[in-house]
N, C-alpha and C positions, 0 to 999 in steps of 0.2 A: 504494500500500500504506500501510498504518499503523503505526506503534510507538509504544507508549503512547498509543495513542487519536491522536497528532500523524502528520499525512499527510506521508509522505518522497517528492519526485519526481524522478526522474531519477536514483535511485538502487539502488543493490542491498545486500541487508540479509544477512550469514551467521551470524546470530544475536547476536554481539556486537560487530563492526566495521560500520559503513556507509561502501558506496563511492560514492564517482561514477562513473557510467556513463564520462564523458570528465571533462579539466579546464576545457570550456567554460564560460561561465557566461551569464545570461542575467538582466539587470539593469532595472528595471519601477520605473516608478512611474503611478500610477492618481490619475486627474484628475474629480476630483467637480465639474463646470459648475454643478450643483444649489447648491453651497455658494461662498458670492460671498466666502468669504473665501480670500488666494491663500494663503494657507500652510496653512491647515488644512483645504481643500479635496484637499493629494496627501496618498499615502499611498503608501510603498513597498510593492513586492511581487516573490516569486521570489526571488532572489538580492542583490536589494539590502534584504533584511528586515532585516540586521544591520548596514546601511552608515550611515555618520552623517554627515549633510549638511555638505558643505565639506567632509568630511577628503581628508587626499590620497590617501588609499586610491583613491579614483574617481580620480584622475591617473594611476596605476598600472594603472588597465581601461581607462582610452580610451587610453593609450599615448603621448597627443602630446606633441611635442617642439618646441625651437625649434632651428632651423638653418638654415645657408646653404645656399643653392641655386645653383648656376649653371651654365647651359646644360641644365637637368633633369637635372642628377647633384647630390646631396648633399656637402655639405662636410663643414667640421667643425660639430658640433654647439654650441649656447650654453648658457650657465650660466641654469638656468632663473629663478636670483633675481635677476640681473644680464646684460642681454644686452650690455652694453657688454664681456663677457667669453666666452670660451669657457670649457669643461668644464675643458680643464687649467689655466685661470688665466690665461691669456694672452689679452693685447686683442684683441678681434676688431673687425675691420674691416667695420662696420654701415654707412659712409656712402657710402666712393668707387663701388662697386658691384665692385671688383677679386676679390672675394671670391663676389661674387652676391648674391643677396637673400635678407631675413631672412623668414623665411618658419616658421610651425607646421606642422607633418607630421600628416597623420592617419593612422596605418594601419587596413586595411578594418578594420570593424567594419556590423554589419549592422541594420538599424531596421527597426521594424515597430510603427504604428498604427491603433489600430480605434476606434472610437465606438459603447457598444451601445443600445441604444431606450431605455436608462433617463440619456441624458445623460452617460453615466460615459466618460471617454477612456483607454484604455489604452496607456502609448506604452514601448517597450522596444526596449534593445540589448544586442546578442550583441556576444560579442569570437572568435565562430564565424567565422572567415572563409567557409564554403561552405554556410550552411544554409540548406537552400529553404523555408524557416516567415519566411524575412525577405530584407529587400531592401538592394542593394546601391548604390543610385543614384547616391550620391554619389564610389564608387569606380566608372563604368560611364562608357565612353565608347561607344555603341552597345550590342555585346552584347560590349564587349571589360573583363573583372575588369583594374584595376589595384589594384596593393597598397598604395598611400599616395595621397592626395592633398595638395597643398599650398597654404596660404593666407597670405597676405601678413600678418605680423604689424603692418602699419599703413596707413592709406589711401595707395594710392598716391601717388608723386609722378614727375617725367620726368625723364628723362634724354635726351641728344641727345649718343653717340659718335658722330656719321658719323649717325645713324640714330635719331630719334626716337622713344623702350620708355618705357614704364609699366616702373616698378620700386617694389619696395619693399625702402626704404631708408631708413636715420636720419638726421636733420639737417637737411631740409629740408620745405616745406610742402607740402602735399597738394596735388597737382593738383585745380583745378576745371573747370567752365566748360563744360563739353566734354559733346557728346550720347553717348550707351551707344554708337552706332556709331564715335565717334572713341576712345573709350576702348576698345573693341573694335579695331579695328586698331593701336594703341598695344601693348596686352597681347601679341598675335600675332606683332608685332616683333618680340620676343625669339628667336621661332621656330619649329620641327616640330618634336616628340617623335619624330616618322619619315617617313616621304616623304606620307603621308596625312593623319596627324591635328594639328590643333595639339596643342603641351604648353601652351602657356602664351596665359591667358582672362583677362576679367573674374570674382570669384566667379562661380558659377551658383545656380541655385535650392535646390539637394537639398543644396548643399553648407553652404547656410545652414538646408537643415531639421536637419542634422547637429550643427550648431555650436549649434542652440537644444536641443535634447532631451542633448547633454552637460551642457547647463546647465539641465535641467530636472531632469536626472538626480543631477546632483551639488549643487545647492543645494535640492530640493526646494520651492519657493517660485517663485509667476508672478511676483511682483512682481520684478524686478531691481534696481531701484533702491533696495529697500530692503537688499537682500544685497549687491549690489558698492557701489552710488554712482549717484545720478542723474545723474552727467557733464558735458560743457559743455553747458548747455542753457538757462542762466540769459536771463531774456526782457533784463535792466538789460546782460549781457555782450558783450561785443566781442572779447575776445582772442582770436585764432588760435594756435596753437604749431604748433610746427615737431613734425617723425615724432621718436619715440626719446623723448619727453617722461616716458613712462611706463619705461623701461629697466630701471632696478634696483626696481621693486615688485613686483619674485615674477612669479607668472601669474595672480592674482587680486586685484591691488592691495592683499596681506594685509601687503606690509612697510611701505608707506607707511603702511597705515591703522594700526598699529601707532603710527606716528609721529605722525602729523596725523591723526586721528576725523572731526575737524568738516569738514579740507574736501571727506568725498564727500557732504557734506546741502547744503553751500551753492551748487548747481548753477552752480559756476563752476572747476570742477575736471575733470581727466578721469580715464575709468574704465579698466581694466582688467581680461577676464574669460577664463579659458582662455588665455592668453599673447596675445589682439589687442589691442590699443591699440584705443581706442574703438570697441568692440565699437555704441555707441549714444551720442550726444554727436556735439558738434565741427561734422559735416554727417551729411549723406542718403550713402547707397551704394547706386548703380544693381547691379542686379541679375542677371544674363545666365538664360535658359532658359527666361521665361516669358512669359505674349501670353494677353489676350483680345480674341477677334476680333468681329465687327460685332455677334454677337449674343451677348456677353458668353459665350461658351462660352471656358473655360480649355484653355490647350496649353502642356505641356510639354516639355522636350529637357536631353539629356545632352551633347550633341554639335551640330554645326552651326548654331551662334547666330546669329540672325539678326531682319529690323526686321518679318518678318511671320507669324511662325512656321512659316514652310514647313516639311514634316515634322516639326514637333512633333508630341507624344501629344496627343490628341482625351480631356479628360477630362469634359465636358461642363459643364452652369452650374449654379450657384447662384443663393439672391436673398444677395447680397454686400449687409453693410449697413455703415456708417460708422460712427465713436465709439468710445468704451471699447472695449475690445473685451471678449463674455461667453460668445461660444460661436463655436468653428471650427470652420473643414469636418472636420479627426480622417480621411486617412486618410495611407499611410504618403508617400505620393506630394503629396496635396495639402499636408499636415502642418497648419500654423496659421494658415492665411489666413481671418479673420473669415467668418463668416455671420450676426453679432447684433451690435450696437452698443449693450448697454441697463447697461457699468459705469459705471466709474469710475475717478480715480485712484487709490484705494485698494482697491477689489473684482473681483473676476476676475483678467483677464490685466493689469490695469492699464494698459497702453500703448493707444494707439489708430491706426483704419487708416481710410483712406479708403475709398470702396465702388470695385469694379473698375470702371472703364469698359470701353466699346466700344472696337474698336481701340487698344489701350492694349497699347506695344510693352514699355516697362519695369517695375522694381519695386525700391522706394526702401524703406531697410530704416532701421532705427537711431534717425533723427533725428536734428534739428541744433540749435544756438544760435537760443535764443530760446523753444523749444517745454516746458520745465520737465516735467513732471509727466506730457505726453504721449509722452517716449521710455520707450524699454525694448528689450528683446531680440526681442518681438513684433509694435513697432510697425512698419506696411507703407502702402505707398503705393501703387495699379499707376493708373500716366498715360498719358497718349497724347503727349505731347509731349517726354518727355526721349530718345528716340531718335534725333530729329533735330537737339537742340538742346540745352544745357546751361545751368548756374545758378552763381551767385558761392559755391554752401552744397552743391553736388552732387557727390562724389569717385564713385571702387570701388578696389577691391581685385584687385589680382594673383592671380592661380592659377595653379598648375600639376596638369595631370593628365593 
């Protein structure tokens, strides 16, 4: 319908009040491929018309949280501008793991992207938990709805009670080394959510198409490096740090960068985006859920990870191309895995990705020390050899779901 000539949808109009149908909302931002510049390429739309990039308004629609975890029951909550603190002020115990791991909460919230014949991406989220116009992937473990999932607020690192876990914890350094299947049985450690499924993973796939479209959504802008910090990436850089590095700079590195401007340009600093710790910098973070197999056709999973996609989703191939990245596959399932390599560091998606291989059991997300200008939130990697085997610059990340 219209009023004043301006179209109202999803509402009901009784001649001088308009309501809303429900208080769901349904939050858009629309991605012009055609326009190589990454900020003035999106354009909100639907309910984020009125949202203004970076405020925390958008922290308040995706909901997430930083808190403890352990044994997949929730603790106390943290202070979301200091995590060396809980809510009521009182130190929280981020390192011994006595407490569990510090871990971002997502509750469901629902994605959905399309791509139409004119190049234009469409990518949106509901904060609808049941709505069948969108898809739940990243809360879905088979056909089973879970209402939060959770992701390690820093690359993992080990621990060894009696029992060798992937934990994520502050104060010490990232585990590397180690192939997707040793860091897969590491994660699993920890244990069942119930006598069937694991709770606790490497990320998965879906769970990192979730964590980019929050941050497509709320910064508006492909480029990441230019909105948070290009990270430890510096090619002259050597230092490692230890998890927790980033603790008291809010969930978007907005306290530090308050304090220190200059060190998120001088790519020898780390980022912080949505409450993770090097969300891109530092290293590579192998992937769980995704495989292409001898004839380059992509296969998906929610659930039962593994080094050959057995029962993964059959979503069939692309021509995957290398470089800049300037145009993705766009749908809700495949999300942002290149099909075009023809940017730059400055135009499109700015990050870059390798082309998929054959047989290629992993997928390396972030980037690491050394690569400057080629990380970002987009940047992907799918190889055939970190499955079996690991690298001095290769971590993951903890889940629970």
């Amino acid at each position: 319908m219209a009023i004043n000539g301006q179209k109202i949808m999803g509402m009901a109009y009784n001649g001088s009040v308009i309501f809303k149908s429900n208080n769901y909302r349904v939050m858009t931002v629309i991605i012009d491929q055609n326009n190589e510049d990454p900020e003035k390429c999106c354009t909100y739309a639907d309910d984020a018309l009125n949202m203004v990039p970076g405020s925390s308004e958008w922290d308040d629609f995706f909901g997430h949280y930083p808190v403890m975890l352990k044994n997949g029951v929730e603790g106390k909550k943290l202070n979301r501008n200091n995590f060396n603190k809980y809510e009521d002020g009182t130190t929280a115990d981020t390192e011994t793991g006595n407490e569990g791991d510090v871990m971002i909460a997502c509750p469901r919230r629902g994605i959905r992207i399309s791509t139409d014949e004119n190049n234009i991406i469409s990518i949106s989220m509901t904060d609808n938990p049941n709505d069948p116009n969108f898809e739940y992937n990243a809360h879905r473990r088979n056909n089973e709805q879970k209402d939060i999932f959770y992701v390690g607020a820093y690359e993992a690192i080990l621990i060894d009670d009696g029992k060798e876990k992937l934990r994520s914890l502050s104060g010490d350094f990232p585990l590397k080394d180690k192939s997707l299947s040793q860091f897969r049985n590491l994660a699993q450690a920890n244990g069942k959510s119930n006598g069937t499924s694991s709770g606790y993973e490497v990320m998965g796939w879906f769970q990192q198409i979730f964590r980019q479209v929050m941050y497509l959504l709320k910064f508006k802008n492909l480029d990441s490096q230019s909105t948070i910090g290009y990270g430890n990436v510096g090619s002259g850089q050597s230092r490692y740090d230890k998890t927790g590095y980033t603790n008291t700079w809010g969930m978007d590195s907005e306290i530090e960068k308050k304090k220190n401007p200059n060190n998120f340009k001088d790519m020898s600093h780390h980022v912080k985006c949505l409450g993770w710790e090097d969300m891109w910098g530092e290293d590579w973070e192998l992937i769980e859920g995704i495989y292409t197999d001898s004839n380059r056709k992509l296969k998906l999973a929610t659930t039962n990870f593994n080094d050959n996609g057995s029962g993964y989703e059959n979503m069939g191939s692309k021509d995957y191309q290398a470089g800049y990245i300037s145009k993705i596959y766009g749908t809700t399932k495949t999300g942002f895995i290149p099909i075009e390599g023809n940017g730059s560091e400055k135009t499109y998606y700015t990050d870059t990705a390798l082309a998929f291989y054959p047989d290629a059991h992993a997928v390396i997300s972030g980037n690491y020390l050394y690569d400057e200008t080629k990380a970002g939130i987009f940047f992907l990697i799918n190889q055939t050899n970190y499955s079996s085997k690991g690298n001095s610059f290769t971590s993951a990340r903890l889940m629970y779901l």
